[in-house]
C-alpha positions as CSV (number, residue, x, y, z in Angstrom):
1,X,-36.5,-22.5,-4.0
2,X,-34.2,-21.0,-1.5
3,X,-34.1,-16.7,-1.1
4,X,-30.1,-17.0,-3.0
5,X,-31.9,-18.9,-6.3
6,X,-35.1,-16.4,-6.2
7,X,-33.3,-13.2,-8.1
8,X,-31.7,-15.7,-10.4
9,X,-35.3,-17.7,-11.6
10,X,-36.1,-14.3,-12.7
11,X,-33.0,-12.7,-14.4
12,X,-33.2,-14.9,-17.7
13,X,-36.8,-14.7,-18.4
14,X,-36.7,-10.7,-17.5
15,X,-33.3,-10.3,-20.0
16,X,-34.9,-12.9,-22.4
17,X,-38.2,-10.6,-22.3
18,X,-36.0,-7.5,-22.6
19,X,-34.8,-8.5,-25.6
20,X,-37.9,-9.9,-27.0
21,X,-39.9,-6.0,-27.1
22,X,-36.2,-4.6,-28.5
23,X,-36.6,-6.9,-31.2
24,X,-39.9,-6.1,-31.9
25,X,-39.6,-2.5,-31.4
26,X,-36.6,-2.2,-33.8
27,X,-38.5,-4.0,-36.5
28,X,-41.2,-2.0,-36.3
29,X,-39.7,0.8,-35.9
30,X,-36.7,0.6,-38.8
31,X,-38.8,-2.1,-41.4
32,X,-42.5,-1.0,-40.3
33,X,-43.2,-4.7,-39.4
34,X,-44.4,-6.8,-36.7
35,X,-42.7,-9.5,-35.3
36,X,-45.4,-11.9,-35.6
37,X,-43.3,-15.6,-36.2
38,X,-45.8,-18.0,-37.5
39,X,-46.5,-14.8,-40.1
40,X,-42.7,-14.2,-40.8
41,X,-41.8,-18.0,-41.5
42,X,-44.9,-18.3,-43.7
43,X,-43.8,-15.5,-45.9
44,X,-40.3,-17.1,-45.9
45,X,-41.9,-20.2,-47.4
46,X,-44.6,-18.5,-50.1
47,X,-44.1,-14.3,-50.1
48,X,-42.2,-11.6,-51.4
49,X,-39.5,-9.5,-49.7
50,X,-38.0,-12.7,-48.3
51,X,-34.5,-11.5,-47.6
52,X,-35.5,-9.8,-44.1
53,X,-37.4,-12.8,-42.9
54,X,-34.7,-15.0,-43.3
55,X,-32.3,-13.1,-41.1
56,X,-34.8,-12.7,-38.7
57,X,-35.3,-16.2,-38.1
58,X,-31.6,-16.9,-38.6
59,X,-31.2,-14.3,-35.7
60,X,-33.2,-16.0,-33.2
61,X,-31.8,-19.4,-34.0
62,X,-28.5,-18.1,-33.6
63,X,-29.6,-16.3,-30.5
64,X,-30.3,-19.2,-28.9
65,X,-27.1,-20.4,-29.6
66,X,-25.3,-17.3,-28.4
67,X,-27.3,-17.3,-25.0
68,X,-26.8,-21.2,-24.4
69,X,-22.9,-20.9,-25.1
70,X,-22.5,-17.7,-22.9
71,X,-24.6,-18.7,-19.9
72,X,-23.5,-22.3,-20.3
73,X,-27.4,-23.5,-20.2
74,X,-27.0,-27.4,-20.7
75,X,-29.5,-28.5,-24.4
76,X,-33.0,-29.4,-23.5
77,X,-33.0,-33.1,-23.4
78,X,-36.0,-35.4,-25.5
79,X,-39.0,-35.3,-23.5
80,X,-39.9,-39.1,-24.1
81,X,-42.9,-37.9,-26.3
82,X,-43.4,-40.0,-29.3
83,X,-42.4,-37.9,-32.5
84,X,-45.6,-38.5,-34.4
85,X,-47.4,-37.0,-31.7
86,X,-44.9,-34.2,-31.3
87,X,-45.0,-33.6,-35.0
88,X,-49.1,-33.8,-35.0
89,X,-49.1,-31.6,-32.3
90,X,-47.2,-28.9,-34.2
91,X,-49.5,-29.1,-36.7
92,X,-52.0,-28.5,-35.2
93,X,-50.5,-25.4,-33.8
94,X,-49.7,-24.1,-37.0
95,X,-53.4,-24.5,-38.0
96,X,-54.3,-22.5,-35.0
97,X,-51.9,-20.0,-35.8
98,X,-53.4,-19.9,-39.5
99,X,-57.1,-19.8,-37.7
100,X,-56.3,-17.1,-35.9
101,X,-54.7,-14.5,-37.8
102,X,-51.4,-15.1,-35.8
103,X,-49.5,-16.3,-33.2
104,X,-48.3,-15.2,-29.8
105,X,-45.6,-13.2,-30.4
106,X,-47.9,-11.2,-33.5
107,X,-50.5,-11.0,-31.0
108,X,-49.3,-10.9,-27.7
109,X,-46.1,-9.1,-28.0
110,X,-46.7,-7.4,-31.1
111,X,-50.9,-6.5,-31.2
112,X,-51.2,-5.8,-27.8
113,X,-48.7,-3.2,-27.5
114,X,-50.5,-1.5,-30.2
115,X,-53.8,-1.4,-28.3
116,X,-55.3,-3.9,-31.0
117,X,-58.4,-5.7,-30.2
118,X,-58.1,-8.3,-32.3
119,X,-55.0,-8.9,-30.6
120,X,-56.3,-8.6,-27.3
121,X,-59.1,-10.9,-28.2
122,X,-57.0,-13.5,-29.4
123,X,-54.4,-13.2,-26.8
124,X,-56.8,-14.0,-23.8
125,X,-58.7,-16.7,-26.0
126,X,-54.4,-18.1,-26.1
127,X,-54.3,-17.6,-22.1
128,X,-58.0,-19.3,-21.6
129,X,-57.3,-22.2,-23.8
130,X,-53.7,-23.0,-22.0
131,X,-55.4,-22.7,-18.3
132,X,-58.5,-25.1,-19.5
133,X,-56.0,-27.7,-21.4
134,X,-53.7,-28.0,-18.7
135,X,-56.9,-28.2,-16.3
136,X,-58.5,-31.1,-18.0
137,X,-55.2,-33.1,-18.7
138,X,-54.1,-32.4,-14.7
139,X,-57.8,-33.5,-13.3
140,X,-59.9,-35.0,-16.1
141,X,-57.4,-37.2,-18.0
142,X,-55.0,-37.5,-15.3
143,X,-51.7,-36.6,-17.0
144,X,-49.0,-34.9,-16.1
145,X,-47.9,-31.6,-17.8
């Protein structure tokens, strides 16, 4: 990476992180809520007070859309992974998410920021589990990641 890209590899994560806490901050703030996802879209499915939720997630889809258009960022391309495996996989995530009383963004945007254990807990048991994953696929299972 040459010294002219460096400041630009970090301006759209450190906006895209920006915005992230905003978000969070003004609906906890204005609503009282955190902006835990896995918790908002499960609500959206089977929960009162719906009405919220749904323009929440519409936000960030349409977010995504906003940011891609303005910065010209070309559309993520297939990664060659089969879709059963893809679809398994987020399954499985969801079950985590369901195991552990949230997801990133409730826990590690949302918990830790209010000094919660629980959050911290689960947050570094999120962090651990990545490092030892990509670990053993890298040198045990010889993949690529």
């Amino acid at each position: 990476m040459s010294a002219t890209a460096l400041p630009e590899a970090f301006i759209t994560p450190l906006l895209g992180g920006l915005t992230v806490g905003v978000a969070a901050m003004w609906l906890l703030f204005s609503l009282g809520r955190v902006a835990g996802i896995s918790g908002i879209l499960w609500r959206v499915m089977a929960g009162p007070d719906r009405h919220w939720r749904v323009f929440f997630l519409m936000g960030l889809l349409m977010g995504g859309v906003v940011i891609h258009d303005v910065l010209g960022m070309p559309v993520p391309t297939q990664s060659g992974t089969p879709l059963p495996l893809v679809v398994f996989s987020g399954l499985l995530v969801g079950f985590g998410t369901r195991m552990g009383g949230g997801c990133t963004s409730g826990h590690g945007v949302c918990g830790i920021g209010r000094q919660s254990l629980r959050s911290i807990v689960a947050t570094a048991t999120f962090m651990v589990t990545g490092v030892l994953t990509v670990f053993m696929i890298q040198h045990i299972v010889g993949g690529a990641v």
